[in-house]
N, CA, C and O atoms as a GROMACS GRO file, in nm:
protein
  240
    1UNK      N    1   0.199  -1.410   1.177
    1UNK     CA    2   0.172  -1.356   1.044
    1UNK      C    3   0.232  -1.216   1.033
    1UNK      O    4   0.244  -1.150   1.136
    2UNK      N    5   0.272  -1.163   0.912
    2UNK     CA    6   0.302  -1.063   0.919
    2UNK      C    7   0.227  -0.952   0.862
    2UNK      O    8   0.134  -0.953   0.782
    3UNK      N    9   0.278  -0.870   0.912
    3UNK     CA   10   0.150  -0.682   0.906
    3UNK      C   11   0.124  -0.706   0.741
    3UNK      O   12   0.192  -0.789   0.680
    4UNK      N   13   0.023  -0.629   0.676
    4UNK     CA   14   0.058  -0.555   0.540
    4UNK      C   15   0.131  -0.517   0.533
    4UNK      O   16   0.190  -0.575   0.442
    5UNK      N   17   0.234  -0.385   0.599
    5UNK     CA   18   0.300  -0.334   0.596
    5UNK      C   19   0.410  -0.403   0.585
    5UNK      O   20   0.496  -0.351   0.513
    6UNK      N   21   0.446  -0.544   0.652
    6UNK     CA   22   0.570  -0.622   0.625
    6UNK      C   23   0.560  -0.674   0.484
    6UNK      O   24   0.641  -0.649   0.394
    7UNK      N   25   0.452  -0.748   0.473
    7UNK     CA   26   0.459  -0.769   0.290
    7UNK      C   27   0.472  -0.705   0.203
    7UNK      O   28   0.509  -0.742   0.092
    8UNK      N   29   0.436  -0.562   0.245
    8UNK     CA   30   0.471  -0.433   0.140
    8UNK      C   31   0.648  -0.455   0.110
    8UNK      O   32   0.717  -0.462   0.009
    9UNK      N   33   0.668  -0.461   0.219
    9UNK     CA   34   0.826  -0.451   0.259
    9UNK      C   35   0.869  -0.541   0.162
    9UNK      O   36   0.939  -0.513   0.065
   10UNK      N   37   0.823  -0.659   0.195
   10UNK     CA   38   0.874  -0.779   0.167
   10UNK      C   39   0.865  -0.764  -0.017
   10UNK      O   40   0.963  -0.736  -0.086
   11UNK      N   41   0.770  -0.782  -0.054
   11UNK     CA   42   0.726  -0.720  -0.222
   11UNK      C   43   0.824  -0.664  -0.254
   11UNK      O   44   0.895  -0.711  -0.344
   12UNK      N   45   0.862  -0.522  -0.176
   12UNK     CA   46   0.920  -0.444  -0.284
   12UNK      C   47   1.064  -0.501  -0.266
   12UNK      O   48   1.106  -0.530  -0.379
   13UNK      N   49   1.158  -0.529  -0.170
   13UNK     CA   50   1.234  -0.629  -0.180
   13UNK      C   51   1.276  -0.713  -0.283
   13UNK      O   52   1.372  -0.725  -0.360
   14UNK      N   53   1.177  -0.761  -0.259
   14UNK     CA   54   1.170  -0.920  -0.404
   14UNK      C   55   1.176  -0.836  -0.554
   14UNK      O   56   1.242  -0.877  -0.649
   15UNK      N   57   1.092  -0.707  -0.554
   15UNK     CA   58   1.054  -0.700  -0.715
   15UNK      C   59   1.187  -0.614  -0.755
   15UNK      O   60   1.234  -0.613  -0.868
   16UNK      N   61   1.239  -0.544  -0.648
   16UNK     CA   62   1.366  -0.494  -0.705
   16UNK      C   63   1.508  -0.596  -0.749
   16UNK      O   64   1.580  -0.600  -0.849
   17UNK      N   65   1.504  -0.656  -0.647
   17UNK     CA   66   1.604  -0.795  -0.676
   17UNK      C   67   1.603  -0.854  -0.819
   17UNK      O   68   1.696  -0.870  -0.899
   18UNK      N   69   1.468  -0.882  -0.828
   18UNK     CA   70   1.436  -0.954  -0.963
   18UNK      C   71   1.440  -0.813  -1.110
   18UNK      O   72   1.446  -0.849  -1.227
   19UNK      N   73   1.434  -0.677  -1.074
   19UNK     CA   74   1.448  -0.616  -1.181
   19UNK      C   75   1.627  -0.619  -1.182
   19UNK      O   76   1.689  -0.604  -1.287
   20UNK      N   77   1.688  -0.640  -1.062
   20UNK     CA   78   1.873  -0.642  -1.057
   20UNK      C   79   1.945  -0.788  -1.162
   20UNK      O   80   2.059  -0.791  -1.210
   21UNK      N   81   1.836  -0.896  -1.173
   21UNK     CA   82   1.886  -0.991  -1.208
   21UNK      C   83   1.842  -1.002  -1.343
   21UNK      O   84   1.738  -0.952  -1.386
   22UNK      N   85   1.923  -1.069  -1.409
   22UNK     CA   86   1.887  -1.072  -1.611
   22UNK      C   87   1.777  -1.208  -1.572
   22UNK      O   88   1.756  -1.300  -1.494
   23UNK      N   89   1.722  -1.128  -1.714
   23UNK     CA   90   1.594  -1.206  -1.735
   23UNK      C   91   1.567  -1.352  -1.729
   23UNK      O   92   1.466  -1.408  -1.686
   24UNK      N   93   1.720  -1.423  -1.801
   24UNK     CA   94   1.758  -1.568  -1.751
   24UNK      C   95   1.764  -1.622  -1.635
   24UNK      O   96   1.762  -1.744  -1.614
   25UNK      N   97   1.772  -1.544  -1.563
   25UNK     CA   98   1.820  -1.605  -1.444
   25UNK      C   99   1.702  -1.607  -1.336
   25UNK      O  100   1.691  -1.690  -1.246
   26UNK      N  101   1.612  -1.492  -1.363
   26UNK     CA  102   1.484  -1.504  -1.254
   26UNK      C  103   1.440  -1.661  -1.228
   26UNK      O  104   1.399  -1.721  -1.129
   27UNK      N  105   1.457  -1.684  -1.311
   27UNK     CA  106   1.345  -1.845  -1.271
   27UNK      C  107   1.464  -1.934  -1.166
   27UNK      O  108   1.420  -2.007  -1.077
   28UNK      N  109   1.574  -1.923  -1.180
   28UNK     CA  110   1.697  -1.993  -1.104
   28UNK      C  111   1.677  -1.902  -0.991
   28UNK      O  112   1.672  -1.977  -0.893
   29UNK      N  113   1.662  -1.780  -0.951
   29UNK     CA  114   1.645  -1.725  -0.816
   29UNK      C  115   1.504  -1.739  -0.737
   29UNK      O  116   1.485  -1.716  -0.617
   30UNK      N  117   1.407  -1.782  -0.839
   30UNK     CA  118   1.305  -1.804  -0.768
   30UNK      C  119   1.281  -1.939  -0.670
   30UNK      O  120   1.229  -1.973  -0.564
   31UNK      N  121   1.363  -1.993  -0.792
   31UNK     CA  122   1.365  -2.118  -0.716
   31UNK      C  123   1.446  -2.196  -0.609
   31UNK      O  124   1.430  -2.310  -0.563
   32UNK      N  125   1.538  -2.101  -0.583
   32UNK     CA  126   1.626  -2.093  -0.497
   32UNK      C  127   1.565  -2.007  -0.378
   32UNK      O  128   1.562  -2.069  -0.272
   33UNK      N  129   1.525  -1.902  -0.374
   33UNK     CA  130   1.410  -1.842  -0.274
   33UNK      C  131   1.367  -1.933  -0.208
   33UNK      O  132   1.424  -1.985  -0.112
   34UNK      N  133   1.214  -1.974  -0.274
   34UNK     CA  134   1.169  -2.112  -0.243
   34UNK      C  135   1.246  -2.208  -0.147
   34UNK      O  136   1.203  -2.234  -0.035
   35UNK      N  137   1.376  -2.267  -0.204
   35UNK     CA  138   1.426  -2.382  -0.115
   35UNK      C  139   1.455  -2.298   0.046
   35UNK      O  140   1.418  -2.343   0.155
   36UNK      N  141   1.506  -2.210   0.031
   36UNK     CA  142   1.563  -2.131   0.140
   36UNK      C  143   1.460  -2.101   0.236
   36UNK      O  144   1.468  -2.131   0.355
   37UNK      N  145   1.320  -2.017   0.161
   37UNK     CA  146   1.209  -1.994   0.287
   37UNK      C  147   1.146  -2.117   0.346
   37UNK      O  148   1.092  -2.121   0.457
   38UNK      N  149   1.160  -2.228   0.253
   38UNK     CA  150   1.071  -2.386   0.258
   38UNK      C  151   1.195  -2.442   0.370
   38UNK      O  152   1.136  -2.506   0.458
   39UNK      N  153   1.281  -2.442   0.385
   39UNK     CA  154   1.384  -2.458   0.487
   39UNK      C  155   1.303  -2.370   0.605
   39UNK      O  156   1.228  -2.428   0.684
   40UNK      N  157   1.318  -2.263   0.609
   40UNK     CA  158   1.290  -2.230   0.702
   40UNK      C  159   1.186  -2.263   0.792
   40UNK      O  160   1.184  -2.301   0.909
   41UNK      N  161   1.082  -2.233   0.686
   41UNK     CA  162   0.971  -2.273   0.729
   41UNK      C  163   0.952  -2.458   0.836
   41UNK      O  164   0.878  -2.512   0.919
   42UNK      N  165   1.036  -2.475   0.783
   42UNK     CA  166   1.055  -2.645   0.793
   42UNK      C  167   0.875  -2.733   0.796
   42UNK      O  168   0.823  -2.804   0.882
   43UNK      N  169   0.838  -2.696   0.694
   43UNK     CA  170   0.689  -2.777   0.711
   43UNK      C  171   0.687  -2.803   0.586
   43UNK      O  172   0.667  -2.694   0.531
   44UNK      N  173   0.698  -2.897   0.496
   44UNK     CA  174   0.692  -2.939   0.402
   44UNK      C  175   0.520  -2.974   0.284
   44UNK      O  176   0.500  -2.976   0.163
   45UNK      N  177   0.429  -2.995   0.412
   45UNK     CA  178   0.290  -2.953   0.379
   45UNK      C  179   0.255  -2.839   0.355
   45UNK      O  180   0.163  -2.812   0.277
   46UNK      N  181   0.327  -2.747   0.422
   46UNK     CA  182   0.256  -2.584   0.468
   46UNK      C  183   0.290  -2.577   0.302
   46UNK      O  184   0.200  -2.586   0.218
   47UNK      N  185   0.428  -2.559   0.267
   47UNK     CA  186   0.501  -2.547   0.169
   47UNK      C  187   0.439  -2.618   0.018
   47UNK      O  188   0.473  -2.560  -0.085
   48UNK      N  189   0.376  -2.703   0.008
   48UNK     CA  190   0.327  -2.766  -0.078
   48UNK      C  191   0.191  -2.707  -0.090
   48UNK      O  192   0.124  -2.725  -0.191
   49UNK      N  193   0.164  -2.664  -0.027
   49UNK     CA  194  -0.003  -2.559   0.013
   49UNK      C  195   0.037  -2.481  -0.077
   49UNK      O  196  -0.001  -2.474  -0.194
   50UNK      N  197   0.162  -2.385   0.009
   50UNK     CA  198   0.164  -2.248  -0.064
   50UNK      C  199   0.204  -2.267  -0.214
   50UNK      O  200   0.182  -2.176  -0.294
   51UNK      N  201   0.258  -2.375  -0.251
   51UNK     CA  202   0.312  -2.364  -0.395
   51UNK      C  203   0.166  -2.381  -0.467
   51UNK      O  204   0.147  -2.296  -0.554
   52UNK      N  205   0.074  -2.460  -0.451
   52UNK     CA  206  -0.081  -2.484  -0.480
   52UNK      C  207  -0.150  -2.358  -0.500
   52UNK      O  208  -0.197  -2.335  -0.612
   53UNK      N  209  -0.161  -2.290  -0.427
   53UNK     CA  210  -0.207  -2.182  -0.417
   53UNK      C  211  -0.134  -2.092  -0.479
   53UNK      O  212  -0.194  -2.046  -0.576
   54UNK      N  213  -0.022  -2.044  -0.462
   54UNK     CA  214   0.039  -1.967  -0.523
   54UNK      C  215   0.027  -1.970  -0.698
   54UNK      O  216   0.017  -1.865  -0.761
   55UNK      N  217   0.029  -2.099  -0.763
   55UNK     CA  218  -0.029  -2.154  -0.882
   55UNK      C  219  -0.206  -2.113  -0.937
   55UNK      O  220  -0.243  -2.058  -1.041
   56UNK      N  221  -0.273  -2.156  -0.842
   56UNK     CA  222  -0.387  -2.072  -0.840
   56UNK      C  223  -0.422  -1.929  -0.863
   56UNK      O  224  -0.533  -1.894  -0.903
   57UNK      N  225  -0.344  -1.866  -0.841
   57UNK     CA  226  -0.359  -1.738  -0.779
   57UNK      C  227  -0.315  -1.626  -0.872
   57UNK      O  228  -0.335  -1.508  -0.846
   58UNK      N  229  -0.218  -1.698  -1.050
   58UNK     CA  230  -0.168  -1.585  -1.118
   58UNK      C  231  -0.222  -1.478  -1.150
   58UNK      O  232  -0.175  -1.365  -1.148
   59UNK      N  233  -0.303  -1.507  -1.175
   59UNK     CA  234  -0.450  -1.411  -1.280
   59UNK      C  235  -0.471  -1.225  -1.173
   59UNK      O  236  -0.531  -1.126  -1.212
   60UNK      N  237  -0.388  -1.246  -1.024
   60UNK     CA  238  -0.472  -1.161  -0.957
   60UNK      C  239  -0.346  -1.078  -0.933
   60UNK      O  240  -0.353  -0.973  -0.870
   0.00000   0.00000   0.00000
């Protein structure tokens, strides 16, 4: 797992990327993210979890 401190990392990463890219296009990089870490990950359950949850979870 990684520190807070790596997800901090990781966050600000992501939220700058997505302020670099036009507004059209976020949803095409997100979802491209996705395929790439879900590769990695290579667990296709784990991955179907996190999309569940991640869905759950807008409000916070």
């Amino acid at each position: 797992m990684m520190t807070p401190a790596d997800l901090e990392t990781v966050y600000e990463a992501m939220a700058e990327q997505l302020d670099a890219i036009a507004p059209t296009k976020r949803e095409l990089f997100l979802a491209k993210l996705v395929l790439l870490l879900s590769n990695d990950l290579a667990d296709a359950e784990r991955v179907r979890q996190c999309i569940a949850e991640a869905a759950g979870n807008l409000d916070a």
